[in-house]
C-alpha positions as CSV (number, residue, x, y, z in Angstrom):
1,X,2.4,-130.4,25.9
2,X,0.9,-129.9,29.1
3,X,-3.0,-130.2,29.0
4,X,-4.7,-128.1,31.5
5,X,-8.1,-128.6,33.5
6,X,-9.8,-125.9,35.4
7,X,-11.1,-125.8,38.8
8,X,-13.0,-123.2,41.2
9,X,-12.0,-122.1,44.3
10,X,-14.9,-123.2,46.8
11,X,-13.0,-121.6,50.1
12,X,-15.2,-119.1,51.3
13,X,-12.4,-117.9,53.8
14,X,-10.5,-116.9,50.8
15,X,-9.9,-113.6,48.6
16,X,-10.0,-116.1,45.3
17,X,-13.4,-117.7,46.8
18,X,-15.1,-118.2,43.4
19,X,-12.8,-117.2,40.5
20,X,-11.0,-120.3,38.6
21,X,-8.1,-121.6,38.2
22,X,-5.7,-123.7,36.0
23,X,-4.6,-126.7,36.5
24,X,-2.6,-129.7,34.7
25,X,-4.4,-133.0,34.2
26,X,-1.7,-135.7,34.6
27,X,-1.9,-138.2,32.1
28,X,0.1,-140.8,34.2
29,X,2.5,-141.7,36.6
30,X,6.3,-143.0,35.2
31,X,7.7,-146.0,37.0
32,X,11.1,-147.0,37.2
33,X,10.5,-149.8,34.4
34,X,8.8,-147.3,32.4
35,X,11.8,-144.5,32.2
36,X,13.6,-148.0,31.8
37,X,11.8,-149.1,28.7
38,X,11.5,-145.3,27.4
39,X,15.1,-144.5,27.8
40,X,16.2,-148.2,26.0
41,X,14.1,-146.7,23.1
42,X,16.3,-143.7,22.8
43,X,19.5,-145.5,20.9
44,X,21.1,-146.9,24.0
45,X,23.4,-150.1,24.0
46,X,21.7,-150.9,27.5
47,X,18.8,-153.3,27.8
48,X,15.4,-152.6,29.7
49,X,16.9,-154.6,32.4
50,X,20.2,-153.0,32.9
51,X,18.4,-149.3,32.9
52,X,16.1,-150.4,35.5
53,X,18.8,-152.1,37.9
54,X,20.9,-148.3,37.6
55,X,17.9,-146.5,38.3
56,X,16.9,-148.2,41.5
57,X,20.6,-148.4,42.7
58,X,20.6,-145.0,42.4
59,X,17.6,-144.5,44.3
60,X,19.1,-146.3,47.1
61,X,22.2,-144.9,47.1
62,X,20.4,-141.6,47.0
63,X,18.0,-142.1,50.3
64,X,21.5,-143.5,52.0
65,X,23.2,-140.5,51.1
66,X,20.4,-137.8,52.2
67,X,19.9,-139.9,55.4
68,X,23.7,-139.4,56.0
69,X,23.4,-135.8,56.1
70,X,24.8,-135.0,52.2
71,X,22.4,-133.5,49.5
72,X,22.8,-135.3,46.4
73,X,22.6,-132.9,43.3
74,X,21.1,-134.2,39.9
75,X,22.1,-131.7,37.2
76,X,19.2,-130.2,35.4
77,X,16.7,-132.1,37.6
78,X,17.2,-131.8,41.3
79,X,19.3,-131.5,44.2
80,X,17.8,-134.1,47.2
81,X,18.1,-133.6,50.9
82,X,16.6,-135.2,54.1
83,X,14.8,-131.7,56.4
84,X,13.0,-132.1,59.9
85,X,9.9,-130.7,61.1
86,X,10.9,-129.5,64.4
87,X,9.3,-129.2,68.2
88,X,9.1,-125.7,69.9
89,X,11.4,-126.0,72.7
90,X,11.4,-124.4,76.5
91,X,15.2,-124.3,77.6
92,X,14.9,-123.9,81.0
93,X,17.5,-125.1,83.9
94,X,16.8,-128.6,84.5
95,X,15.2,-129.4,81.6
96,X,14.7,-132.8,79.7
97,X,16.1,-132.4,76.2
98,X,16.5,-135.2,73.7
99,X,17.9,-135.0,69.9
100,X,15.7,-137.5,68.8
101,X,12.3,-137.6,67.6
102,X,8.9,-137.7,69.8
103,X,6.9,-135.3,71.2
104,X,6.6,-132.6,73.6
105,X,4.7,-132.3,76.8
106,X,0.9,-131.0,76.5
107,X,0.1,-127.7,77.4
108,X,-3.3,-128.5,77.5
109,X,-5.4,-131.4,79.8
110,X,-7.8,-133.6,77.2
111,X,-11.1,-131.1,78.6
112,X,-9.2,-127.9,77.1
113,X,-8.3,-126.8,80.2
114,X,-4.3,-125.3,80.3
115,X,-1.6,-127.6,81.7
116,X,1.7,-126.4,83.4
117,X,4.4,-128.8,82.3
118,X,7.0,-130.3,84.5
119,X,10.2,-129.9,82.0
120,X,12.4,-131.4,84.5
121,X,10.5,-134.3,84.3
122,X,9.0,-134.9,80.9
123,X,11.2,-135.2,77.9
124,X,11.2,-132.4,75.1
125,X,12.2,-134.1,71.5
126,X,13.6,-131.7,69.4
127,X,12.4,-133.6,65.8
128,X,9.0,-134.0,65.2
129,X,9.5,-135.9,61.4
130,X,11.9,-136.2,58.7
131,X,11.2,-135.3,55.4
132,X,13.1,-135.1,51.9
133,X,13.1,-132.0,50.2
134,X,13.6,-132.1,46.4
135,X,15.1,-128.4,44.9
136,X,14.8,-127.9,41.2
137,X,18.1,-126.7,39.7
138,X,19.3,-126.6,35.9
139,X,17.0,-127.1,33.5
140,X,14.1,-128.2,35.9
141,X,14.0,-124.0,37.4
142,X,10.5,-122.2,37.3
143,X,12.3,-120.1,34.7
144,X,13.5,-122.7,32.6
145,X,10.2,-124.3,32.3
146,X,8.4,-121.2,31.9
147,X,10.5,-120.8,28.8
148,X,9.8,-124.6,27.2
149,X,6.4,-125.3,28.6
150,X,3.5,-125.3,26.1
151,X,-0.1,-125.6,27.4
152,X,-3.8,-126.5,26.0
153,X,-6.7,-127.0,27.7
154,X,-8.8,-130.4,27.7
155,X,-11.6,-130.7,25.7
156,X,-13.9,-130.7,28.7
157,X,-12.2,-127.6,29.7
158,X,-12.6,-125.6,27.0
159,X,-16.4,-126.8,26.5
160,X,-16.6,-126.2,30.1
161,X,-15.1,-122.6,29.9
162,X,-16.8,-121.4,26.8
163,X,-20.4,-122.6,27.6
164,X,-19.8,-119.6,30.3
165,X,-18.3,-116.9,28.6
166,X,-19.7,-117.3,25.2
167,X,-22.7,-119.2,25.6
168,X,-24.3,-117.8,22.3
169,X,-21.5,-118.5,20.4
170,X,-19.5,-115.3,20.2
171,X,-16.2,-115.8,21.2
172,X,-13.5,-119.2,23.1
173,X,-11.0,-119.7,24.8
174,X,-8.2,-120.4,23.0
175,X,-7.1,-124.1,22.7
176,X,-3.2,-123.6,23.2
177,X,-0.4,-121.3,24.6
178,X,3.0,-121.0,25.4
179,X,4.0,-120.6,28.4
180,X,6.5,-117.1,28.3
181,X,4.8,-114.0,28.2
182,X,4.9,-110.9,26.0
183,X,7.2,-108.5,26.4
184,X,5.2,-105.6,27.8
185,X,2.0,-107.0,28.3
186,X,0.0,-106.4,30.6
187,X,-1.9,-110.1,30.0
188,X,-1.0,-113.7,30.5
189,X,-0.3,-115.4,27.1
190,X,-3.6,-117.1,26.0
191,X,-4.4,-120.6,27.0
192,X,-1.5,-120.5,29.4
193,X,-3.7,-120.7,32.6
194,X,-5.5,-117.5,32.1
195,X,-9.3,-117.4,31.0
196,X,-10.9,-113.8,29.6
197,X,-12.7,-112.6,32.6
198,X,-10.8,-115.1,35.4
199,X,-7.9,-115.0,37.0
200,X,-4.8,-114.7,35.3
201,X,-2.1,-117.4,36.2
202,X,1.7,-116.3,34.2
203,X,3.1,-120.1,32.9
204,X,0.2,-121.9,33.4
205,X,-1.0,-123.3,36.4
206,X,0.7,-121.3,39.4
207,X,0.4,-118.2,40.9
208,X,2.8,-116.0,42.7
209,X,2.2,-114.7,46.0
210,X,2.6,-115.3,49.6
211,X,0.4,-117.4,51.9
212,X,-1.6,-121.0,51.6
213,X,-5.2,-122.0,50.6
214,X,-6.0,-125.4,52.0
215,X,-8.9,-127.5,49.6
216,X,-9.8,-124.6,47.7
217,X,-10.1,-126.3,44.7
218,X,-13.0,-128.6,42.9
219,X,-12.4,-130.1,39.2
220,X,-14.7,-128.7,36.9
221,X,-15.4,-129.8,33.4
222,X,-14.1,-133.2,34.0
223,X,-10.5,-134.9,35.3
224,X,-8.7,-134.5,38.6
225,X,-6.6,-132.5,40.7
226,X,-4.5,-132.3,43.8
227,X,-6.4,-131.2,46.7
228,X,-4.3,-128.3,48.2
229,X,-3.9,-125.1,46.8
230,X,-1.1,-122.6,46.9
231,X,0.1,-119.2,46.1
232,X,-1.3,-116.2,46.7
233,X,-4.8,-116.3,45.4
234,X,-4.8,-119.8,45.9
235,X,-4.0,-121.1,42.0
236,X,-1.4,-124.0,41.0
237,X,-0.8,-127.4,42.4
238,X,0.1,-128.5,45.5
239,X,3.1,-130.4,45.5
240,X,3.6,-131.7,49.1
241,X,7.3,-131.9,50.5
242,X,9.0,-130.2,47.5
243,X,11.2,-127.2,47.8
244,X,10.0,-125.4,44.3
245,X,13.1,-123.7,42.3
C-alpha cells in the first residue's frame, strides 16, 4: 500500500500554479542489512550475514561492470548503466579536443561581457560528469506497477483535503484506490492521486506530459516530499538520475 500526501504547486511560472497534486510519503529507506534481514525471514537457508555479504558484492560487481562500459540487467527490477553529461563542442581546424572530463572555455568575461575563445589554445573536454542511469524493466515497468499499486491517502491528507471541499460535512475524499483505471472512463480511479475538483493524476502520483517544473511543490497537510517536480503539469516525484520505464 502506497500512502499518498498532497502538495500545491507554488510556481507561479507554471500552467499548474495552484492546483494540487499527489504524492507518496515514504515511510523509510531499506538498507542493505535490512533487505538482508527481510529476505532471511522469507524461508531461506542463508543467514542475515551471508544475504548481506551477496548483496554488497553485487553492488560492487555492478558499479565495476557499468564503469566498464556493460549495462547490467536485473530481471524484473532494472537494467544499470554508467551515461555522461556532455560539453557542447566547436570542431574547428586546430582545435584542442580532449576525451576526458573538464570544462570548456568561457564565452563570457566574469563582468558579462562576450569572450572570443582561442580553441587552439584552450582545451575543449568532451564529458562534463558521469552518471548511472537505472531503466525499469520486467515487473518494475510503469505498466506493471500501474496494475499492482494500491493507494490511500494519509490521514493528514485526507483531513487536509476534505476540510476544503466539504467543509460542512457533505461529501470526502475517498480513503483508498487502485491504481488501474476504468475501462472507459473518463476519470482517474478514486484515491489514486486524483481529488474531486483538482487535478487528476492516472496511477497515483505522476503525470504524463512533456516538459519540467523545478520546486513547484510544498507538502500540505503534513509529511514530506521531493523538491522537483515533473511531467507535464508539474505532478509526481522527482526521481533524480533515473531513466523511468
Amino acid at each position: 500500500m502506497l500512502e499518498l500526501n498532497i502538495s500545491q504547486n507554488k510556481n507561479t511560472q507554471s500552467p499548474a500554479y495552484g492546483k494540487y497534486f499527489a504524492r507518496v510519503e515514504y515511510k523509510k529507506t531499506m538498507g542493505i542489512d535490512d533487505m538482508a534481514k527481510h529476505m532471511a525471514e522469507h524461508n531461506t537457508p542463508f543467514s542475515v550475514g551471508t544475504i548481506a555479504g551477496i548483496l554488497k558484492d553485487f553492488v560492487a560487481c555492478t558499479r565495476e561492470q557499468c564503469l566498464s562500459g556493460n549495462t547490467v540487467k536485473i530481471d524484473n527490477l532494472a537494467i544499470f548503466k554508467c551515461s555522461v553529461e556532455s560539453n557542447g563542442l566547436v570542431l574547428e581546424e586546430g582545435a584542442k579536443i580532449v576525451g576526458g572530463l573538464g570544462g570548456v572555455p568561457a564565452t563570457k568575461n566574469s563582468d558579462g561581457s562576450a569572450r572570443t575563445p582561442d580553441y587552439s589554445k584552450e582545451s575543449q573536454y568532451a564529458i562534463r560528469s558521469a552518471k548511472l542511469l537505472a531503466q525499469a524493466t520486467g515487473e518494475f515497468t510503469r505498466a506493471e506497477l500501474n496494475g499492482d499499486a494500491n493507494f490511500r491517502w494519509t490521514k493528514a491528507a485526507r483531513d487536509f483535503i476534505d476540510g476544503i471541499v466539504s467543509p460542512n460535512g457533505g461529501g470526502s475524499s475517498s480513503a483508498s484506490g487502485s491504481g488501474t483505471q476504468g475501462s472507459g472512463s473518463g476519470s482517474s480511479t478514486t484515491g489514486g492521486g486524483s481529488t474531486t475538483g483538482g487535478g487528476s493524476n492516472t496511477g497515483g502520483g505522476s503525470t504524463s506530459g512533456s516538459g519540467s517544473n523545478t520546486g513547484g511543490g510544498t507538502t500540505t497537510g503534513g509529511g514530506t516530499t521531493g523538491g522537483t517536480t515533473t511531467g507535464g503539469e508539474g505532478g509526481g516525484d522527482g526521481d533524480d538520475g533515473l531513466d523511468k520505464g
